[in-house]
N, C-alpha and C positions, 0 to 999 in steps of 0.2 A: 503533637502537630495536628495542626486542622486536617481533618480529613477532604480529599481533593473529590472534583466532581471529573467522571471520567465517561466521555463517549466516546462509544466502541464502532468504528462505521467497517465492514464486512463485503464483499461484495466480488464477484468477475473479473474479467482483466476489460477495462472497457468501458465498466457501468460512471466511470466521471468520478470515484470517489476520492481522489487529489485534489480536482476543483470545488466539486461542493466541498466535502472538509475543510478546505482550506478557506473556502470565503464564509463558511460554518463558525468557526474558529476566529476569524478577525473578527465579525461582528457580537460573536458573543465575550469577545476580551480572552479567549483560551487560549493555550498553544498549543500547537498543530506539530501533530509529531507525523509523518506519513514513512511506513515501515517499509511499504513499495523501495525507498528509495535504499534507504540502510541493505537489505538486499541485492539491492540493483552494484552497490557498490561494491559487496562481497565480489558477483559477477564479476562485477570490470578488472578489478584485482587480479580476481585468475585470469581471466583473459589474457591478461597483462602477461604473464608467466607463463603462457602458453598451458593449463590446464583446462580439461575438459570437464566441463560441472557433470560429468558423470565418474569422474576418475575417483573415486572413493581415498582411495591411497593419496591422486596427488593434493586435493582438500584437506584433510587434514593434515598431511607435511607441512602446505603453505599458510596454514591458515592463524598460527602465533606470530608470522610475520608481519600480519596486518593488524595495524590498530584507526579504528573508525571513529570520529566526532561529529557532533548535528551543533553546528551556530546558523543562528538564527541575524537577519540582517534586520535595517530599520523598519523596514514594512511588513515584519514578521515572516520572510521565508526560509524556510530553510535550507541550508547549506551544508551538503555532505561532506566534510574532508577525510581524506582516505591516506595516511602515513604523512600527515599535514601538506596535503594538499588537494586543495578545491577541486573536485570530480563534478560539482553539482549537471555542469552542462554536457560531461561527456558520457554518462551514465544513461540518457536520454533516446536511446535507440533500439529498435526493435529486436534488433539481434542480441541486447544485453537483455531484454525486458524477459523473450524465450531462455535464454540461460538463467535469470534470477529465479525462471518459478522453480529449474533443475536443481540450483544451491539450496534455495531455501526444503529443499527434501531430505539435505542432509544434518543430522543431529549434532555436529559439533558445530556445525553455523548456527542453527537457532539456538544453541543454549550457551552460543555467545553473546549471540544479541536479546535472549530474553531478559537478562536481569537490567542491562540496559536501556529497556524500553520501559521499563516495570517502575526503574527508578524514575524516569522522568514523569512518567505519571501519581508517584509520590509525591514528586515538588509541585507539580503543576496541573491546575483542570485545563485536561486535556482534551481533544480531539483524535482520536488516531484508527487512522483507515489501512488495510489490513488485507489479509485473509482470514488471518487465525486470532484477529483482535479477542473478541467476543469469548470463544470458545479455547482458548489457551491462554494467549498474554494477559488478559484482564478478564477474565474468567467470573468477575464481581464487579463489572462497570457499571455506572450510574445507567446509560442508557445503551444499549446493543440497538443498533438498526444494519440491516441487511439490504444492500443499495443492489438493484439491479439491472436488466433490460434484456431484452431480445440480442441476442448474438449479433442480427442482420442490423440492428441499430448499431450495437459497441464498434460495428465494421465502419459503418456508412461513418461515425464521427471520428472516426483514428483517420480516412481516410479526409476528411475536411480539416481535419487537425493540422496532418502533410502537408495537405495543399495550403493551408492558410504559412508553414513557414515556405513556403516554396520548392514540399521536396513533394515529387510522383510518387499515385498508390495507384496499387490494382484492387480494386474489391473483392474480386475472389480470393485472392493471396490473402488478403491481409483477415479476410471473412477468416479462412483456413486455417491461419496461423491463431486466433482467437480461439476457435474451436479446438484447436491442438494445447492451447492454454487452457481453456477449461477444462480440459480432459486432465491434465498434468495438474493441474492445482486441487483437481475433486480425486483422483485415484491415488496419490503419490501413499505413501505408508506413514507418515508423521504430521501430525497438524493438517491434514488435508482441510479444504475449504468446503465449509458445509455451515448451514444456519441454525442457532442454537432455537433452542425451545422459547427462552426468554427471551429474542429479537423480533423485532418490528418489519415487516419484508415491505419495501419500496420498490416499486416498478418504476423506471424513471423512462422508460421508452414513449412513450406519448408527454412525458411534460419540459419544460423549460428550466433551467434554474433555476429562475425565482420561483417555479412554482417547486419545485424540490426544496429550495431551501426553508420555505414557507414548511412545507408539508412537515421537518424534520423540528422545525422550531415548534409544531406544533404538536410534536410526537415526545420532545422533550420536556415542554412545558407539561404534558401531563404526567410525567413519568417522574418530574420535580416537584407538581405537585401547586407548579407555577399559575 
């Protein structure tokens, strides 16, 4: 089998690596795996159950009861189903997003869904944005980039994020709640989030998109060789 080309995007809760990846990903023809979300779903799941992602016991009890799929629709997004059924939109809240970074700490959720992710980037040159892309799931990616920013920005654009579907943010709150995410996703004991040796660090707080996407095309193409 051809060997696949695999970028690794790494990064905060915050720093935009679902949007760049993903408009990363459509115009380079890849597919865009984002593990944010494969997580977010574990979350919703207990939720669902009434378990606490801190419950050790009741995580692993419930957790051969869930079986998780990624399709993909005509414009390339993906679609989480969770026991064959489409979560993609209810998975999307702030209160799941704090419980996802709590699951993803425990060992029998991620080495469920490592081999799982591992696979799709077998079949596929992938994109896939992360915490622990770089430095555990794909630990030999084509390219590792570390996407980041100032806290006070990842705050300021969750909170136009909101406002743009029409729901109210506090900036301090949701500042707070970002900074309780970074704390929880750099401390946690397994996979914590941290920048490998061989990644690329990207500040994206003073740039735009396009100039992100720009900067990453052009971080790839040297790393390709391109």
């Amino acid at each position: 089998m051809e060997k696949k080309i695999s970028i690794a995007i790494d990064g905060p809760a915050g720093a935009g690596k679902s949007t760049i990846a993903r408009r990363l990903a459509q115009e380079m023809g890849y597919r865009y795996v984002d593990t944010g979300a494969i997580y977010r779903t574990v979350a919703y799941f207990m939720d669902l159950w009434g378990v606490s992602p801190k419950d050790v016991d009741g995580v692993n009890r419930y957790i051969d009861e869930l079986t998780i799929g990624i399709e993909y629709d005509e414009d390339g997004v993906q679609h989480m189903i969770m026991n064959g059924m489409d979560v993609t939109g209810d998975i999307r809240t702030q209160e799941i997003s704090q419980k996802a970074s709590l699951i993803s700490a425990h060992a029998v959720v991620r080495e469920m869904l490592l081999d799982m992710q591992r696979d799709i980037a077998r079949q596929y040159d992938v994109v896939m944005d992360g915490r622990d892309i770089g430095s555990v799931v794909l630990p030999k990616a084509t390219v590792k980039i570390f996407l980041t920013a100032s806290a006070e920005v990842r705050a300021r654009r969750r909170c136009n994020e909101l406002a743009a579907k029409g729901q109210k943010a506090n900036f301090d709150q949701v500042l707070k709640e970002i900074q309780q995410r970074d704390y929880q996703d750099t401390h946690r004991e397994i996979a914590p989030l941290k920048m490998t040796r061989d990644s690329v660090k990207l500040d994206t707080s003073e740039m735009s998109i396009e100039e992100v996407i720009a900067a990453m095309k052009t971080i790839i193409g040297e790393k390709l060789g391109a």
